[in-house]
N, C-alpha and C positions, 0 to 999 in steps of 0.2 A: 476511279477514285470515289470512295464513300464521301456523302454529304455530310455534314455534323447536323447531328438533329438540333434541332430549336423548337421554343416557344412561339407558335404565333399569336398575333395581336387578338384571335379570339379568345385563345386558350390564356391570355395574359389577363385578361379583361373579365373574362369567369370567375379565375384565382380572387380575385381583386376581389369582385362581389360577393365570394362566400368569406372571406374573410370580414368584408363589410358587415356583412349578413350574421358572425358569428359575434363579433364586437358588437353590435345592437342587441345581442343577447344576451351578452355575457356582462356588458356596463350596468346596466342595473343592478344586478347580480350583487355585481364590486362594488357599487357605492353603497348599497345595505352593508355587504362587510363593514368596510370602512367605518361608516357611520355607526355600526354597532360596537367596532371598536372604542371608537371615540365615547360613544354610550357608557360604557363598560369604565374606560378611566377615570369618567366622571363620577361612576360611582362608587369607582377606588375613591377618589379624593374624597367624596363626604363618606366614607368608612374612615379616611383619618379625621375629617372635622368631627364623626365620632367619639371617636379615643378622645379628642381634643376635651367633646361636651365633659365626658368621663372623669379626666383628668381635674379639669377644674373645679367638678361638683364634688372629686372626692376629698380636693386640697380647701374646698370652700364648705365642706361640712353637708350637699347635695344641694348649694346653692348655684343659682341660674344667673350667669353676666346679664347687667343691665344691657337691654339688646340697642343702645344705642352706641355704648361704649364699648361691645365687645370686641371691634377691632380697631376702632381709633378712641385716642380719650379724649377727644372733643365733638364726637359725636359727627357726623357726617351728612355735606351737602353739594349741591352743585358736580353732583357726578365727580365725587373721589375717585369712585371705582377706576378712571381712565385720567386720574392728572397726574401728569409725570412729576409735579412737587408735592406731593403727597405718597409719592412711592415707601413705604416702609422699612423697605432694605438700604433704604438712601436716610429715612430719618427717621428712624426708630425712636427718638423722642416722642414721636405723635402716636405711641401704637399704644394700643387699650388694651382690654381686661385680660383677651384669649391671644393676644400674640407671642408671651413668652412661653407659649405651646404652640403654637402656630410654625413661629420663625427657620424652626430648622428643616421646614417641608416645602420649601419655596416653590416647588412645579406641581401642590395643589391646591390651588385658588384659583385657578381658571379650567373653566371646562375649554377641551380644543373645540366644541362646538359650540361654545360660546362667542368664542375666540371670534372661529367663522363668521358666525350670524350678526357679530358688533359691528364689525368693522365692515359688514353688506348693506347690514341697516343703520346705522348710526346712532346715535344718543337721541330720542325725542326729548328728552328732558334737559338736555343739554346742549342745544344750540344754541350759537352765540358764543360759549367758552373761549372756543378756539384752542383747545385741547385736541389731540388729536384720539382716536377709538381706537386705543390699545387698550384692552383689559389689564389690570392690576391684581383685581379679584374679580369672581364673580358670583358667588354666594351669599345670600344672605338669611337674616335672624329673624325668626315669625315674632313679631312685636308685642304677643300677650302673653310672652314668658319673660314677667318683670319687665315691662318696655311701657313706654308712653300713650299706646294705643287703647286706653280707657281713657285717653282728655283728648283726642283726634280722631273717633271715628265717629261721636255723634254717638256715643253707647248708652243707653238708657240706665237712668240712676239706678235701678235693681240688681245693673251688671258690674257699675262702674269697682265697688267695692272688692270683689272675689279676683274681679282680672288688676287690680291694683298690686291686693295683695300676694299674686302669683310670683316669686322669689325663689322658690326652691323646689326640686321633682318630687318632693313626694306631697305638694299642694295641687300635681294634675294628675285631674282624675282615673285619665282613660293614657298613660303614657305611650303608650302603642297605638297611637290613635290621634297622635298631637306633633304635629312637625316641628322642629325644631330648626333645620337650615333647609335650603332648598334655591331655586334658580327663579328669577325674575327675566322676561324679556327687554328689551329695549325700547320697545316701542308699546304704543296703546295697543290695546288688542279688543276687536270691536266686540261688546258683547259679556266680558269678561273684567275686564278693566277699564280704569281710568287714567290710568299711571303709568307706570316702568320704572326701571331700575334706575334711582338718581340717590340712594344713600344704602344702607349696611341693613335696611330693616325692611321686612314683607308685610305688610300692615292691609290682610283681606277684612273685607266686610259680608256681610249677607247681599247688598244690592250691589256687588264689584263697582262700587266707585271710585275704588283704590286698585289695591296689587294683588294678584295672582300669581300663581305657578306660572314659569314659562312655557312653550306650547313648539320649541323648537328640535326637540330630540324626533329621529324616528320617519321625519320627513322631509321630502323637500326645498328646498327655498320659497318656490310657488306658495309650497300651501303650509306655510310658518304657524299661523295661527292653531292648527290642530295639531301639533303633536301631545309630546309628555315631556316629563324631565324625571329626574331624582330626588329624594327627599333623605335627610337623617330624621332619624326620631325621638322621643324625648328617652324612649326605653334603650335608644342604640344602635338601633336595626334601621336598613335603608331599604327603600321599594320608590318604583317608577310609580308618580301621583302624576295625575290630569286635572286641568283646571274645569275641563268639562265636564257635564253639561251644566252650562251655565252657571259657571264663576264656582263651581265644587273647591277651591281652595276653602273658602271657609269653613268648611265641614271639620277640617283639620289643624285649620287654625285655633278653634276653640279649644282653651287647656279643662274647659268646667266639664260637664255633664253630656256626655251626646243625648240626642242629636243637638246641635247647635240650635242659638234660639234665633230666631228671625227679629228684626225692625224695622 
């Protein structure tokens, strides 16, 4: 009578290792995918906050929402972006300038990498709340397009007048060269900022003692601080910006005359 072949425990134990052997090979791999996908929706979504800029400028005569109001009409603190009574689908009384272009696109305002990286890091700007780190949104308005950022960054009086009266696209200069939304991290980022995401507006400076691009697309969790994210632009068109080297948001934050002036 013939034996039935079998596996034995070497031959089990090999199987096992190259399978091991191939998954260490292959997971990195897959989470580039993934993460590039993820990459990729996010900059579907600011291809609609595109449209959105589009839309408003063309119903507003190529006028630019005041970038404190453009998504609530009370302007925004204390980490709106994650409190659940401030949801806008729940109370759309509180929604500003761009939300009745917004509203019927509810799954883009949060990058899923965003999503990730909130709820691993938490709110720096918002402890204590006691909100929990769910994103609601997580985009925001470069603050020198009509925004308050000529009486809060300490801008020297030769500047303060041009970025006051910045209101409408065809007052900046270089449009394809001037961000318009884009992604804030959650946390300080050393070197780069001073801030994080705690309201609706990205307010860089020359010395990053404020906010920056986030730095989370592209990499790891480890090493958060260096990545990229996505940007729309005042012309319409979206591209992956980096905050580096050394706080390069403002390069494009500036709506006047490149190159950006230094103080």
């Amino acid at each position: 009578m013939k034996r039935r072949a079998a596996f034995t425990l070497i031959e089990l134990l090999v199987v096992i290792s190259i399978i091991a052997v191939l998954m260490a090979i292959l997971m990195p791999g897959l989470q580039r995918v993934r993460e590039q996908a993820r990459f990729m929706s996010c900059r579907s979504n600011l291809r609609q906050y595109a449209v959105v800029q589009r839309m408003y400028a063309d119903d507003h005569d190529g006028g630019i929402p005041y970038s404190h109001h453009w998504l609530f009409a009370a302007g925004t603190t204390n980490c709106w972006w994650h409190d659940p009574t401030k949801n806008l689908d729940q109370h759309p009384e509180l929604a500003g300038a761009c939300w009745e272009y917004l509203k019927d696109y509810p799954k883009v305002h949060v990058c899923p990498t965003f999503n990730m990286v909130a709820k691993a890091m938490g709110c720096a700007a918002c402890m204590g709340t006691g909100n929990p780190v769910v994103p609601q949104f997580g985009y925001t308005m470069n603050s020198y397009l009509n925004g308050p950022a000529w009486t809060t960054s300490n801008v020297p009086a030769q500047y303060q007048l041009s970025i006051k009266s910045t209101k409408n696209e065809n007052q900046v200069n270089r449009p394809a060269q001037t961000f318009y939304f884009s992604e804030e991290n959650t946390w300080r980022t050393p070197g780069i900022n001073n801030s994080s995401i705690n309201d609706t507006n990205l307010r860089s400076t020359p010395d990053c003692r404020t906010d920056s691009f986030g730095t989370f697309h592209k990499v790891p969790l480890s090493n958060r601080d260096h990545g990229v994210v996505n940007a729309s632009f005042v012309d319409g068109h979206v591209e992956e910006v980096s905050a580096w080297p050394g706080g390069n948001t403002w390069q494009l934050a500036w709506p006047g005359e490149k190159p950006a002036p230094v103080w």
